[in-house]
N, C-alpha and C positions, 0 to 999 in steps of 0.2 A: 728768348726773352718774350717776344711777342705768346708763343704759346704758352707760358708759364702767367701774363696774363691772363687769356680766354679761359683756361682753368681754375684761375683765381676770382673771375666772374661767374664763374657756374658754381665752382665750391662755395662761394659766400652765398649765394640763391639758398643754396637746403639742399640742391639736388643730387640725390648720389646716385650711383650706378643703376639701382635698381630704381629709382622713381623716375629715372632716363627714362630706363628699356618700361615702364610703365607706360610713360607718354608716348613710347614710340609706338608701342600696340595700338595705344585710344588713336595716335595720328592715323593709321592705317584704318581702324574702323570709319573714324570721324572722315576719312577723306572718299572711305566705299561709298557711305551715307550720301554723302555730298555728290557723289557723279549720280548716284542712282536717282536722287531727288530732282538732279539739273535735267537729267534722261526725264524721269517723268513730269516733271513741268512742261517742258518740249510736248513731249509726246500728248498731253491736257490740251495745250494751248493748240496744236494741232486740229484733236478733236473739237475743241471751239469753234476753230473756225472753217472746218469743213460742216458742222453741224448749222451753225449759221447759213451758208449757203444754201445745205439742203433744204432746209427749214422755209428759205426765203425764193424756194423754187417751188415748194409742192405746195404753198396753200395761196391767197389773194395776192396781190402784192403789197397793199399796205399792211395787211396784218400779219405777212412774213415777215416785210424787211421790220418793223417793231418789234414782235416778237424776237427775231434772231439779234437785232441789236441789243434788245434789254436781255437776253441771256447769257451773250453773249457779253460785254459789260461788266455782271453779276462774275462770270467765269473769269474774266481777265482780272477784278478785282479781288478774288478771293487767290488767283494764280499769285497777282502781287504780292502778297498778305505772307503766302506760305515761301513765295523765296526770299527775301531779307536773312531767314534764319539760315538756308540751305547756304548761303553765300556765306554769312559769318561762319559755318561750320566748315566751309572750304578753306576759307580765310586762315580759321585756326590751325585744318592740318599743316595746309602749307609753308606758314611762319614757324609751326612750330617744330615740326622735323625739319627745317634748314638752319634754326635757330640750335638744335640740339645737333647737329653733323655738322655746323662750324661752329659748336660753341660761343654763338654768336647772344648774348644776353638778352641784347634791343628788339632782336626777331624775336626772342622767346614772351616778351614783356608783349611785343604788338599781337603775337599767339591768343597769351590772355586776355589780353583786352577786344580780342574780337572773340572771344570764350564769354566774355561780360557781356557784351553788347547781346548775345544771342539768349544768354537767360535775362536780363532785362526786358529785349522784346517779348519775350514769352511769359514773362512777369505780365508786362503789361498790359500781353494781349488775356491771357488770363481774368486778368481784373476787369478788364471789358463782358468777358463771358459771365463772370459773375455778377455785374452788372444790370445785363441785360438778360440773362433769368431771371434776375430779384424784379424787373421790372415785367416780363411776363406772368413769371406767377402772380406778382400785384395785381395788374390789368386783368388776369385770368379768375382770378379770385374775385375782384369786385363786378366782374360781367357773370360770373356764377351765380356772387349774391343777389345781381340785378335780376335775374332769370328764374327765382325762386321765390321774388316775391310775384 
């Protein structure tokens, strides 16, 4: 009874056998993606901060330890920036291949919605980028025309 349930939640979804074994590849890539990304954030944030150090050992001392802090910073914030999405795409393998091996709906649903969340941020960091080139080439454009008169 119980299984003729969970079947009956998957089958009223739309998903049939092949758009399963679809997701199940994308889980498997979506979840390589996701370790390789966590490995190189590790492995960034590392470099950070042995760079820092170095940094803050071979030149002054105030103008190491500034330096390696404002790059160092700059590093950690841009590290921020690129994991959120690396997380949501872990998020999704993993809800969603346990949500499709127990047939479980709710896991497949939280799947998507952290599938959303990760083009959302990307949406919005997008809109950022285009933002702030429309506002460089403005600035770049009226300090050209300042410079030509």
């Amino acid at each position: 009874m119980e299984q003729q349930i969970k079947e009956d939640l998957l089958s009223n979804s739309g998903l049939d056998d092949i758009s399963q074994g679809y997701l199940l590849q994308t889980v498997r890539w979506t979840k390589f993606i996701a370790i390789m990304g966590f490995i190189f954030t590790g492995i960034a944030l590392l470099a950070i901060l042995l760079s820092g150090f170095a940094s803050g050992n071979s030149e002054g001392v105030a103008y190491g330890i500034g330096s390696a802090l404002g790059s160092g910073l700059v590093g950690v914030i841009i590290l921020g920036v690129y994991f959120y999405p690396i997380y949501c795409l872990y998020q999704f393998s993993r809800y969603m291949k346990s949500g499709l091996y127990y047939e479980d709906k709710l896991q497949v649903m939280q799947a998507f919605r952290h599938q959303r969340n990760l083009y959302r941020y990307m949406g919005i960091l997008l809109i950022i980028m285009i933002g702030f080139y429309a506002l460089l080439f403005t600035f770049g454009g009226l300090m050209a025309g300042m410079g030509a008169i």
